[in-house]
Biotite code that builds the C-alpha atoms (Angstrom):
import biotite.structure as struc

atoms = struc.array([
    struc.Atom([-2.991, 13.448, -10.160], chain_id="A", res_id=1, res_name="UNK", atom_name="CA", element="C"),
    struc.Atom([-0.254, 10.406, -9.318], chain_id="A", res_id=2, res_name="UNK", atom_name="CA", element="C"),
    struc.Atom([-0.500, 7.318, -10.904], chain_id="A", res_id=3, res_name="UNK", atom_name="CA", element="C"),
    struc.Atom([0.274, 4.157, -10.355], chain_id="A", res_id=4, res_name="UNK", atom_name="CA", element="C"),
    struc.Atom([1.080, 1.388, -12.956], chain_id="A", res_id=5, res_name="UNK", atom_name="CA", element="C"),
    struc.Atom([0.117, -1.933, -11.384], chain_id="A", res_id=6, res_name="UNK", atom_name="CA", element="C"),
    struc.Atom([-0.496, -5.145, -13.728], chain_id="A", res_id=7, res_name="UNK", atom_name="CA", element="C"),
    struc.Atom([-0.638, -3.420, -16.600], chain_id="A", res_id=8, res_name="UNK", atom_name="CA", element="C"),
    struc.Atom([-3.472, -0.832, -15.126], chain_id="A", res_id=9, res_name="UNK", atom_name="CA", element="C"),
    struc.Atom([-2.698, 2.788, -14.673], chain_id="A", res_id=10, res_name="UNK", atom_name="CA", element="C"),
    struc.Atom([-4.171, 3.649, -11.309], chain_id="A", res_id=11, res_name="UNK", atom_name="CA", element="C"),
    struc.Atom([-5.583, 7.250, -10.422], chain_id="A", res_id=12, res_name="UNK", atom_name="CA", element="C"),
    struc.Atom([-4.202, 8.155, -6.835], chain_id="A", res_id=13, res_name="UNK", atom_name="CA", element="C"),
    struc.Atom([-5.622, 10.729, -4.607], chain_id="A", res_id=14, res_name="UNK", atom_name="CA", element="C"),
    struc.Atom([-2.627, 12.270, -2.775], chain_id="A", res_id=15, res_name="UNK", atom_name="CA", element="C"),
    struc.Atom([-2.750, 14.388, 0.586], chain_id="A", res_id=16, res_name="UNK", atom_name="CA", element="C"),
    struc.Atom([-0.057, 15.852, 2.976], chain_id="A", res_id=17, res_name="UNK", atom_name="CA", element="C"),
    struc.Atom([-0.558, 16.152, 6.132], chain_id="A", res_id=18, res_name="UNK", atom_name="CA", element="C"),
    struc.Atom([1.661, 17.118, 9.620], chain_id="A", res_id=19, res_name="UNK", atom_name="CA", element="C"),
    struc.Atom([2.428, 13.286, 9.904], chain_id="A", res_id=20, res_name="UNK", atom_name="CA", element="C"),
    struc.Atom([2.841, 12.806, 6.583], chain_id="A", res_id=21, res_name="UNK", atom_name="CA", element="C"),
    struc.Atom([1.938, 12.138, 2.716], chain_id="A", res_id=22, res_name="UNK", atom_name="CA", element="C"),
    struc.Atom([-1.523, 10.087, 2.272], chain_id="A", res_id=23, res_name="UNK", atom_name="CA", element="C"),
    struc.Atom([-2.266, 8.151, -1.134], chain_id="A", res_id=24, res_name="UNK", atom_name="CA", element="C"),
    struc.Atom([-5.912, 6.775, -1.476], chain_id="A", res_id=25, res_name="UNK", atom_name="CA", element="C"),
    struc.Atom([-5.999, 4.366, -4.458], chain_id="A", res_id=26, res_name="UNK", atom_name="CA", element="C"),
    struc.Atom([-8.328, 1.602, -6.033], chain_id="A", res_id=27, res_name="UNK", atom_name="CA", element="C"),
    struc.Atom([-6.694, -1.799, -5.828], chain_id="A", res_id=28, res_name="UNK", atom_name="CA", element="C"),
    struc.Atom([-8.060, -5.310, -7.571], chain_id="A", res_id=29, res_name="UNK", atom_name="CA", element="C"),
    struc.Atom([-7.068, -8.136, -5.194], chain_id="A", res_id=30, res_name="UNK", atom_name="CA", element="C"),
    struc.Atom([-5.466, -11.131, -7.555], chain_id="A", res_id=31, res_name="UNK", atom_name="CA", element="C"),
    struc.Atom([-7.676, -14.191, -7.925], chain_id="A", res_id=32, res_name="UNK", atom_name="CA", element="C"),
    struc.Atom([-10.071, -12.829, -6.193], chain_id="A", res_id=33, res_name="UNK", atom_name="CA", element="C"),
    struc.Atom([-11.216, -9.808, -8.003], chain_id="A", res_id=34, res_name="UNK", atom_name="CA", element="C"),
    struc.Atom([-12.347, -8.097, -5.227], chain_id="A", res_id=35, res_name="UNK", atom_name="CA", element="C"),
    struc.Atom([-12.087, -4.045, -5.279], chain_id="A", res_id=36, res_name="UNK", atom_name="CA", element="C"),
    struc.Atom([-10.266, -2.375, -2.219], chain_id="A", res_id=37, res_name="UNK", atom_name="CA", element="C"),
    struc.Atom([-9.588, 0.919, -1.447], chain_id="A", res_id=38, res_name="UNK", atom_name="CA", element="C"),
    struc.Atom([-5.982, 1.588, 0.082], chain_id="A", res_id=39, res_name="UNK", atom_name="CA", element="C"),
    struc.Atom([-5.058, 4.121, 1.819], chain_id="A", res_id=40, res_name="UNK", atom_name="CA", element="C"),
    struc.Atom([-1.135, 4.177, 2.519], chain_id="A", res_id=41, res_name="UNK", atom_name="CA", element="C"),
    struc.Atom([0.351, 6.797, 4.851], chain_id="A", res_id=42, res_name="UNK", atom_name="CA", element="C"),
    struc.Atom([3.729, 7.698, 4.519], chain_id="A", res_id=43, res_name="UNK", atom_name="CA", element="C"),
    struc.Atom([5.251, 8.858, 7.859], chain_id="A", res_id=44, res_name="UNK", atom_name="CA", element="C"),
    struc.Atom([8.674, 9.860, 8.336], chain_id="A", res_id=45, res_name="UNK", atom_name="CA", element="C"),
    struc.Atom([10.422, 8.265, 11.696], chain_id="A", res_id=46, res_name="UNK", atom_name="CA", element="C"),
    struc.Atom([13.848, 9.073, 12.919], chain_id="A", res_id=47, res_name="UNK", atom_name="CA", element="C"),
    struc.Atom([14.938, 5.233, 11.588], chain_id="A", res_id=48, res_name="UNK", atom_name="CA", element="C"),
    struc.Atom([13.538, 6.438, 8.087], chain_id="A", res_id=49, res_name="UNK", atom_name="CA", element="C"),
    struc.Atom([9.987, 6.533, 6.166], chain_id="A", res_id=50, res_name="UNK", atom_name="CA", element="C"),
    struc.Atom([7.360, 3.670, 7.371], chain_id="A", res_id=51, res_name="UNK", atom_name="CA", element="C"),
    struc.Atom([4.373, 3.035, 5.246], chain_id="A", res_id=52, res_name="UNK", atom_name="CA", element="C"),
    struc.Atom([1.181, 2.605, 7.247], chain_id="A", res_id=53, res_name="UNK", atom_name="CA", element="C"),
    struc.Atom([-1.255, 0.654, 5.076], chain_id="A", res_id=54, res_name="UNK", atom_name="CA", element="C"),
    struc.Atom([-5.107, 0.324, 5.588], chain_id="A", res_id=55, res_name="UNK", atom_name="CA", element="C"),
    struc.Atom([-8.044, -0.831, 3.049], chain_id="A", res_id=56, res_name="UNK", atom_name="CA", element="C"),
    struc.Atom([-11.370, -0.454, 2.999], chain_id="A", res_id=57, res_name="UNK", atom_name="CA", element="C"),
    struc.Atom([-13.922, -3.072, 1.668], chain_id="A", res_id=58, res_name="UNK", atom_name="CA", element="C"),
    struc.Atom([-10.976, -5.650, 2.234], chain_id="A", res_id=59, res_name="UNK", atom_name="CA", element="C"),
    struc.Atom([-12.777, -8.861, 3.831], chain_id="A", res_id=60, res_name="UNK", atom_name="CA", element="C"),
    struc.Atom([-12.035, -9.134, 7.022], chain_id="A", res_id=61, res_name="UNK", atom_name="CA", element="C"),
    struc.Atom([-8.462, -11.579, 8.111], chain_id="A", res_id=62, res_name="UNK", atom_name="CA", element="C"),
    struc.Atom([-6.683, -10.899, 11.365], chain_id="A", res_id=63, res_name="UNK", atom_name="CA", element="C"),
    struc.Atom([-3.805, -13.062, 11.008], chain_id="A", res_id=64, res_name="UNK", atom_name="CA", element="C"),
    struc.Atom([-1.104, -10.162, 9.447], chain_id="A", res_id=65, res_name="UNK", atom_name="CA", element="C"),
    struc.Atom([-2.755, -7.061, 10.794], chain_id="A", res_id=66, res_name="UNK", atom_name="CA", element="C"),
    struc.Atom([-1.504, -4.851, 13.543], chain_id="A", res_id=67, res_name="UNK", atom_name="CA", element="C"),
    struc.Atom([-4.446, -3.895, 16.127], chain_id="A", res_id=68, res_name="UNK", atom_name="CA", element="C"),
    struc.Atom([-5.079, -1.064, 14.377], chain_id="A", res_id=69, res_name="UNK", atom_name="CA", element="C"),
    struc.Atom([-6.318, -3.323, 11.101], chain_id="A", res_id=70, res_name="UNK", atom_name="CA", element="C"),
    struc.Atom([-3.321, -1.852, 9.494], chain_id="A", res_id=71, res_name="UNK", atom_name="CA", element="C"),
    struc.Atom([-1.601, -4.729, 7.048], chain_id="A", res_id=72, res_name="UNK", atom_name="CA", element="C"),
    struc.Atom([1.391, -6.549, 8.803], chain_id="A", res_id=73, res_name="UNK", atom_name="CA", element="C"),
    struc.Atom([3.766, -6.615, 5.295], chain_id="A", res_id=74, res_name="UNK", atom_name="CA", element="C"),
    struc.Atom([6.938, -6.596, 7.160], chain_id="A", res_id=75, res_name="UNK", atom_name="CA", element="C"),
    struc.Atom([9.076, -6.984, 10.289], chain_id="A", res_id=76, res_name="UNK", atom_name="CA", element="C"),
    struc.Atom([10.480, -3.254, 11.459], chain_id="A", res_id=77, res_name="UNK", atom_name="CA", element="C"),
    struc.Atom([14.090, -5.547, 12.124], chain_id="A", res_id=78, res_name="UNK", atom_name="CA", element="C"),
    struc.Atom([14.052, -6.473, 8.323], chain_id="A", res_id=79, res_name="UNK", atom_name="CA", element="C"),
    struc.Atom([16.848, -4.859, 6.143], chain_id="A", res_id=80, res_name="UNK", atom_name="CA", element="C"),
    struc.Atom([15.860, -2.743, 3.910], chain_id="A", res_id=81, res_name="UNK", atom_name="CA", element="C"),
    struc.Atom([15.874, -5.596, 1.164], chain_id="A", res_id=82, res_name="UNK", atom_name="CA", element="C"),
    struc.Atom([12.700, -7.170, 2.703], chain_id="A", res_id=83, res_name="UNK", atom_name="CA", element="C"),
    struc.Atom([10.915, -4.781, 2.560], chain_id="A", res_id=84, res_name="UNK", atom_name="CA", element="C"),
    struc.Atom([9.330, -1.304, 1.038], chain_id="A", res_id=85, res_name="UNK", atom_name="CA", element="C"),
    struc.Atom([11.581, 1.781, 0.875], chain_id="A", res_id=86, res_name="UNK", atom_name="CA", element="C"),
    struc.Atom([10.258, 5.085, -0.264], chain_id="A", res_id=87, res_name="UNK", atom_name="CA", element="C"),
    struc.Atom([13.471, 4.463, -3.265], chain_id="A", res_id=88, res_name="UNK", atom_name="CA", element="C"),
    struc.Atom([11.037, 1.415, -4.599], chain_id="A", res_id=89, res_name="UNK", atom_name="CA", element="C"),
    struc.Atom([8.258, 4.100, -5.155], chain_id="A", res_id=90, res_name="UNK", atom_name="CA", element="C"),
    struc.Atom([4.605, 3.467, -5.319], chain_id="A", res_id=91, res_name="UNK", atom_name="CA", element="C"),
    struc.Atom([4.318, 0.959, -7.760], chain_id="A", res_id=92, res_name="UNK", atom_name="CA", element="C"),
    struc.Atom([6.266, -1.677, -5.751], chain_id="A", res_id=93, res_name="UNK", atom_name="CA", element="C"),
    struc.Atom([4.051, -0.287, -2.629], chain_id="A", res_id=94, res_name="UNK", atom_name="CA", element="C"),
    struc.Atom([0.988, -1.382, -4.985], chain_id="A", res_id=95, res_name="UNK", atom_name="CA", element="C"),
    struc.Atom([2.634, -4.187, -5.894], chain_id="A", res_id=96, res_name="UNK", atom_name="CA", element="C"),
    struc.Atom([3.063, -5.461, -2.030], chain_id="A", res_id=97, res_name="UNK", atom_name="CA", element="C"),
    struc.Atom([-0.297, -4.607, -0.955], chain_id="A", res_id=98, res_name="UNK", atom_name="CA", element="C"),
    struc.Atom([-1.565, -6.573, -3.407], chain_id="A", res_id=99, res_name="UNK", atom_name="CA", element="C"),
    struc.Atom([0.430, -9.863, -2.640], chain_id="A", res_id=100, res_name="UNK", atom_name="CA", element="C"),
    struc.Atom([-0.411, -9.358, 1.065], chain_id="A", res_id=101, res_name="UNK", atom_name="CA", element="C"),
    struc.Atom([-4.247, -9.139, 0.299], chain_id="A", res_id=102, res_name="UNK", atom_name="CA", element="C"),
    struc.Atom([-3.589, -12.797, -1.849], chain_id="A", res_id=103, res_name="UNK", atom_name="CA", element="C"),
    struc.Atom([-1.963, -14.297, 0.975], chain_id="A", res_id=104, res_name="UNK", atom_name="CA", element="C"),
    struc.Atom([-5.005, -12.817, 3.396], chain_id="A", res_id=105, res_name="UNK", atom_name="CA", element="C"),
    struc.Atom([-7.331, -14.569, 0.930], chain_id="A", res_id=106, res_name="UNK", atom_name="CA", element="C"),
    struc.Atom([-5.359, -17.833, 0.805], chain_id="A", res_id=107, res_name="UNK", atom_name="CA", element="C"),
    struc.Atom([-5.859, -18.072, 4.392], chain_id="A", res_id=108, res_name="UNK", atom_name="CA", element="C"),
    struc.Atom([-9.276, -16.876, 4.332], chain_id="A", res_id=109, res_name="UNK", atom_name="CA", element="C"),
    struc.Atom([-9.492, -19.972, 2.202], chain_id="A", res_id=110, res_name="UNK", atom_name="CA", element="C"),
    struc.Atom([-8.130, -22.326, 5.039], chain_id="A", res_id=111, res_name="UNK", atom_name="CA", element="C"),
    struc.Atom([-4.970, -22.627, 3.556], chain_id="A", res_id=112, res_name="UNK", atom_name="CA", element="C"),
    struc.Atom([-1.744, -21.871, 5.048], chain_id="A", res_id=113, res_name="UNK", atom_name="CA", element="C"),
    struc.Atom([-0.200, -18.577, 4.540], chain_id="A", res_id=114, res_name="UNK", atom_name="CA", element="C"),
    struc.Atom([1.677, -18.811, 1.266], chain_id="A", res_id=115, res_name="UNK", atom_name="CA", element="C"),
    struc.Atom([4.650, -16.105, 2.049], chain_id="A", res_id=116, res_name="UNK", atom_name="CA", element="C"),
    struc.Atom([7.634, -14.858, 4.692], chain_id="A", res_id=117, res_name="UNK", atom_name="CA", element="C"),
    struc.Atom([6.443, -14.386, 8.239], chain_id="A", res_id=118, res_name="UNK", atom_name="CA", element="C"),
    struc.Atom([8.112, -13.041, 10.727], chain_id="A", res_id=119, res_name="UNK", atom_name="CA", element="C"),
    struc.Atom([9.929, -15.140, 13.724], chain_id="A", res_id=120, res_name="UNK", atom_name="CA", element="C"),
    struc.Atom([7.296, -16.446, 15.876], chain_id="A", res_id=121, res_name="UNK", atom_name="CA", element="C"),
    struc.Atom([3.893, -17.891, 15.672], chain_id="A", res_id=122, res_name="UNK", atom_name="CA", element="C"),
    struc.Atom([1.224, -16.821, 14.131], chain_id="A", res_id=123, res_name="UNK", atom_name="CA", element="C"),
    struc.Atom([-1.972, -18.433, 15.106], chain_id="A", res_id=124, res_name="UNK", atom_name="CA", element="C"),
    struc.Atom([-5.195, -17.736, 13.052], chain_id="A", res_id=125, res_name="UNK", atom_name="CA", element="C"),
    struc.Atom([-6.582, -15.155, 15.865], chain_id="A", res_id=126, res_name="UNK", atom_name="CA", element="C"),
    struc.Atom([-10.287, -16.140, 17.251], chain_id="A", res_id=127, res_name="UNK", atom_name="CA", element="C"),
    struc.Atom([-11.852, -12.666, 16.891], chain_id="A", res_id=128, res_name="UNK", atom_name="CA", element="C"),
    struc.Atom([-11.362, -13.331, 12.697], chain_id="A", res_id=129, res_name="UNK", atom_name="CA", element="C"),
    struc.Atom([-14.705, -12.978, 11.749], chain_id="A", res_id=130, res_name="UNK", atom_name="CA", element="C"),
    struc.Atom([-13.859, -15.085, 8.127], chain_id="A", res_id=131, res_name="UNK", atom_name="CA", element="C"),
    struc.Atom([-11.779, -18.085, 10.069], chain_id="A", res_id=132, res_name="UNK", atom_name="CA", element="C"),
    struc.Atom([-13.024, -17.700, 13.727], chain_id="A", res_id=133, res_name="UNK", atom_name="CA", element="C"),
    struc.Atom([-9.488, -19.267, 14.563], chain_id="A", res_id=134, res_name="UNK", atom_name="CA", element="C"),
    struc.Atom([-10.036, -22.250, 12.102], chain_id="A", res_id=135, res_name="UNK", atom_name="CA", element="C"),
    struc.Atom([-7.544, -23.813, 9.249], chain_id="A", res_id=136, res_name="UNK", atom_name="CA", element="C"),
    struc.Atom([-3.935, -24.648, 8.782], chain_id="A", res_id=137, res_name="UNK", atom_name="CA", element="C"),
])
């Protein structure tokens, strides 16, 4: 079995191939928070390169950086390769950004503004968030 090294925690990962892809299924501890995910990152291989597809389960609920699919919004498809996670970075710095996205998600849960990069545009707090409702900075 994989593991990760996150924070000074060897994680246990579950790993699965599949047609569209390698699946890891791994326990994540969101910082300052202390709440316990599961993530489940898909790793799908596109004619521009590998994406990672990113869901987790037991995450409280915050609209603002997902794709309609719930999926975590980590990064812009544009962004050079710098910006963002590359299969080279390996699944520690995967861990490692899931875990600063779910931060920022709880910073805004917390009204605050979101504390990283964004992509160009707005993003409003969406109305359907059923932690915000559409409320905060």
């Amino acid at each position: 079995m994989p593991l990760i090294s996150y924070d000074g925690t060897e994680i246990p990962v579950r790993e699965r191939s599949g047609p569209s892809g390698i699946e890891y299924t791994f326990p994540l501890t969101i910082p300052a928070t202390a709440e316990q995910v599961i993530v489940m990152a898909r790793i799908g291989i596109r004619a521009d390169g590998m994406r990672a597809v990113v869901h987790v389960k037991d995450a409280p609920d915050c609209r603002r950086h997902r794709f309609a699919d719930q999926s975590l919004c980590m990064w812009f498809d544009p962004d050079a390769p710098e910006h963002k996670w590359t299969a080279a970075d390996g699944l520690d710095q995967l861990a490692a950004h899931i875990a600063r996205h779910l931060f920022q998600e709880a910073v805004c849960r917390a009204g605050d503004s979101w504390p990283g990069e964004e992509p160009p545009g707005q993003h409003p707090r969406p109305r359907t968030c059923t932690t915000c409702g559409g409320e905060g900075a």
